[in-house]
N, C-alpha and C positions, 0 to 999 in steps of 0.2 A: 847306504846313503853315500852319496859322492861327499871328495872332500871339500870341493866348492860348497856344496848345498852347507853342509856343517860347519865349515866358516859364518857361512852367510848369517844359519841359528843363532851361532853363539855372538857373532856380535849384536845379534838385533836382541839377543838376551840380556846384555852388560848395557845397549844403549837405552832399554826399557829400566834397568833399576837404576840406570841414573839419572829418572825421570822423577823415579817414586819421590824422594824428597824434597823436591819439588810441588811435587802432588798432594802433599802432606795434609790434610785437615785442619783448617785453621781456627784458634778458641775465637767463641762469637765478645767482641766489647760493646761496653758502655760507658759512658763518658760523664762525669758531675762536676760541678764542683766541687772541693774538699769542705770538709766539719770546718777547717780553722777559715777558708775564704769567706764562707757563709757566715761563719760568728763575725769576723771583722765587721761585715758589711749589713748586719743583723737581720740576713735573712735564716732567724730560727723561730719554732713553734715547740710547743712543748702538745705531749699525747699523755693519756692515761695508762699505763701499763700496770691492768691489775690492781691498781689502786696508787700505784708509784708514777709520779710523775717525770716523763722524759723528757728532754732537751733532745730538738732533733731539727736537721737541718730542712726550710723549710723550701725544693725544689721549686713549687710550684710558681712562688713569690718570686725566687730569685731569677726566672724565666721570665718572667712577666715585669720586670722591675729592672733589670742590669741591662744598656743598652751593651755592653762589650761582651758577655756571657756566651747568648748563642751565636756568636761569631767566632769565639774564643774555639769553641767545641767543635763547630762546623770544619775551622780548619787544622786542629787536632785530631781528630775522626778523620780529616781527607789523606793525612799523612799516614793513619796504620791501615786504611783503605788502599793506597798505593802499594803496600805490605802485604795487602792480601789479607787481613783481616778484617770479617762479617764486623758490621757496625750496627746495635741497635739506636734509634733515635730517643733518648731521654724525654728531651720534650714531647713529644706524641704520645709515650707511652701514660706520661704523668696526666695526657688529656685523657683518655683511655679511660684509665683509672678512674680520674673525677666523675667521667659517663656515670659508673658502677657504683660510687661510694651508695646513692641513695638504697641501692640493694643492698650492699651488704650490712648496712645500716638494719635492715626488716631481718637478719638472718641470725635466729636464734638457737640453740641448742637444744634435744629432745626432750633430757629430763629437766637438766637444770634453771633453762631460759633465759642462760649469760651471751652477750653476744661475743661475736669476734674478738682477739685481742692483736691486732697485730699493729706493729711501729709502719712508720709511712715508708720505709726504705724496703722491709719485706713485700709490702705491698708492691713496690716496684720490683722489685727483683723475682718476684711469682708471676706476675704480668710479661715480662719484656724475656725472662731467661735465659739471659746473658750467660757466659763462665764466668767470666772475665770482667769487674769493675774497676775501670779508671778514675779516678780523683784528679784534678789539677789545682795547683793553689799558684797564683800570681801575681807580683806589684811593679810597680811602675819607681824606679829609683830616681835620684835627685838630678843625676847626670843624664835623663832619659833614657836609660836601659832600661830593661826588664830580666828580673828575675823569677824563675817558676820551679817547680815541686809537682815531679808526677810518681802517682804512687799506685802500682796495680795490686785488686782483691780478689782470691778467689771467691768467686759471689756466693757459694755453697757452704765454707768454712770460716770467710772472713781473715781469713792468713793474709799476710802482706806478701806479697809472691816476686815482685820486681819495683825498683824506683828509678830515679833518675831527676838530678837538679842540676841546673847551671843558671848562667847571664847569658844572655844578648850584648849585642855592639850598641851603644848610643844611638841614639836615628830617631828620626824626624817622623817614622811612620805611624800609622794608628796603630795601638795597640793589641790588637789581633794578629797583625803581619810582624811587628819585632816579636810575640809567642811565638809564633811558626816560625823564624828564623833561627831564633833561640832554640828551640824544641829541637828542630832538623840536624842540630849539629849533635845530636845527643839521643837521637830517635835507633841508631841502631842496636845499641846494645840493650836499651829497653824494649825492644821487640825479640830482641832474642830470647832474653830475660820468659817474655809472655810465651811463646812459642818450645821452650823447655821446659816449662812447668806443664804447659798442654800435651805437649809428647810425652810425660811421666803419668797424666792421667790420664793417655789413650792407652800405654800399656801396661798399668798398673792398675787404672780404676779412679772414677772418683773418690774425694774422702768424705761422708758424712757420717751423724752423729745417730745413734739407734739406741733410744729409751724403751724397757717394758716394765709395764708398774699394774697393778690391781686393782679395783673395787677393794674397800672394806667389806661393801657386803658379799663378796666371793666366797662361796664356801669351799674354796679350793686354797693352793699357793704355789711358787712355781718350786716346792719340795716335793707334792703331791706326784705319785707314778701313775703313768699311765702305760698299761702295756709293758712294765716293770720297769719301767724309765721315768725319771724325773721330769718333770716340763720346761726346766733348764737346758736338760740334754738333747731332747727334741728342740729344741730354739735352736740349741750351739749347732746341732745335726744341719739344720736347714741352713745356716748360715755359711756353713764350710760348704756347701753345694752351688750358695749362689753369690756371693764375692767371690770376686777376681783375685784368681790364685789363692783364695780360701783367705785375703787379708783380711782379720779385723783383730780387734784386742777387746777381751770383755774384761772391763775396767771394775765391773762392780754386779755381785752377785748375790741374793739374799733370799729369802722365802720371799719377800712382799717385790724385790724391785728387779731387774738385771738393765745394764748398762756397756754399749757398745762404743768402743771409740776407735778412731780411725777403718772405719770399715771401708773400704776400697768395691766401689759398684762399678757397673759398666756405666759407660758416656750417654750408651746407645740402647733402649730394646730392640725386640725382634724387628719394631716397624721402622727403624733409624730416627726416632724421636726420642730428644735426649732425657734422660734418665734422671730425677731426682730424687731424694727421700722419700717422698712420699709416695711416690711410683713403687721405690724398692720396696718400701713398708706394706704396701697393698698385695705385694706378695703374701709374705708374712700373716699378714693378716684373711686372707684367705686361706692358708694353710691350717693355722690355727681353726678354723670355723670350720672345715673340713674334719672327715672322718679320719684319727678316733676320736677327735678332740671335741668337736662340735661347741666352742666355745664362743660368746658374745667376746665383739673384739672392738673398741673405738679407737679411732683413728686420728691424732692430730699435727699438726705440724708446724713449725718456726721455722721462716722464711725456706730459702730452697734446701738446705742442708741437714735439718734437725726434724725425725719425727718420735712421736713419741704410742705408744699403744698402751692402751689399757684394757685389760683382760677382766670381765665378768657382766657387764654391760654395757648398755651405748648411751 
């Protein structure tokens, strides 16, 4: 190889990796208002959970009801869009949803014929599957400024992952443009904030939560051997094979329950569609119903980060 040509390589080699980060995957957001903006302004609803009654912020109302709201988002969304960060649209998706409730309404369970239990934010967050939830809370002070509170989620674990508050300059404008002015001056370090926590779970994995519990009428438990192993070990076995870098912590082990925490999944399957607990768990869950096990395995899940399996029927 001349030594022209091998110049030419090597820098066209150094000026392609100083592309990559640049090129970098960016986490997908979504945008809400916060729990304390919606109590202020009483857009809440309460849901049954199980029999316990939730306090929950009610999205649809405050869409439909706040003329500053979807202006407020609109131009908070154009700012991490300029960033380079995928935006889902909250209001659309909350239409979406409403389409479906009267389905899932009809959608019963095989043996027991409880329906669904899920809070109105799972529900969006299974729908839209964001990484990434934004909060913003905002007021209007006495001197005409604005103050606001943005606080990022990871949507999978609920962790508070990045914030950022400040003031605005006094001004005469509507309310939507002194946020965005406010916001802009404070917008960088909160996207970097978002963008370091999404490169620690591009190389690291995501974090969700991995319950396995039983039937009572199981005539098994996860002590029973199978193939001179325990059905623990086999679980733990499958686990180290398919989290990222073998991360998780089994937090809780017993003949009836075992309990996974911080398990580290990929972002991504085989097909580049992003990966959530339930995904990962349908692994799992085939394995186990596979040979030697040939076990009945139900499958459920809380919001995108938490599933849970139960082992002896569906």
């Amino acid at each position: 190889m001349s030594t022209v040509k091998h110049i030419t390589l090597t820098l066209l080699a150094i000026f392609t990796a100083t592309l990559l980060p640049a090129q970098a995957k960016k986490p997908t957001l979504m945008i809400l208002p916060s729990d304390n903006w919606c109590e202020q302004r009483y857009f809440m609803t309460e849901f049954d959970n199980q029999g316990t009654k939730q306090k929950v912020p009610n999205y649809k109302q405050s869409f439909q009801e706040d003329t500053e709201l979807g202006q407020v988002i609109s131009k908070t969304g154009s700012l991490m869009i300029d960033r380079g960060f995928p935006l889902k649209d909250a209001e659309q998706e909350i239409k979406a949803i409403e389409a479906r409730t009267a389905e899932d309404n009809m959608t019963t369970s095989t043996n027991s014929g409880s329906g669904i239990s899920e809070s109105p934010l799972d529900k969006l967050k299974n729908k839209a599957k964001a990484d990434i939830l934004i909060q913003i809370w905002w007021k209007v002070n006495k001197d005409n400024s604005v103050s606001f509170v943005l606080e990022a989620f990871d949507a999978y674990t609920s962790k508070r992952i990045a914030s950022s508050t400040g003031n605005g300059q006094p001004s005469s404008d509507i309310v939507p443009v002194k946020l965005e002015k406010a916001i802009l001056g404070n917008i960088e370090g909160f996207a970097n904030q978002l963008q370091a926590h999404f490169d620690d779970m591009f190389n690291n994995g995501r974090e969700i939560l991995l319950t396995i519990k039983k039937w009572e009428s199981w005539d098994k438990n996860f002590e029973t051997e199978i193939n001179d192993e325990e059905i623990t070990d086999h679980i733990n076995k499958w686990m180290q094979g398919n989290t990222v870098k073998g991360r998780f912590n089994m937090s809780d082990a017993t003949e009836n329950k075992i309990r996974f925490e911080q398990v580290r999944i990929p972002l991504y399957d085989k097909n580049n569609q992003a990966l959530d607990a339930r995904a990962f768990a349908k692994g799992l869950q085939k394995h186990l119903k596979a040979e030697p096990f040939k076990f009945e395995v139900k499958l459920m899940t809380r919001g995108l980060g938490e599933a849970i399996l139960v082992l002896g029927e569906k």
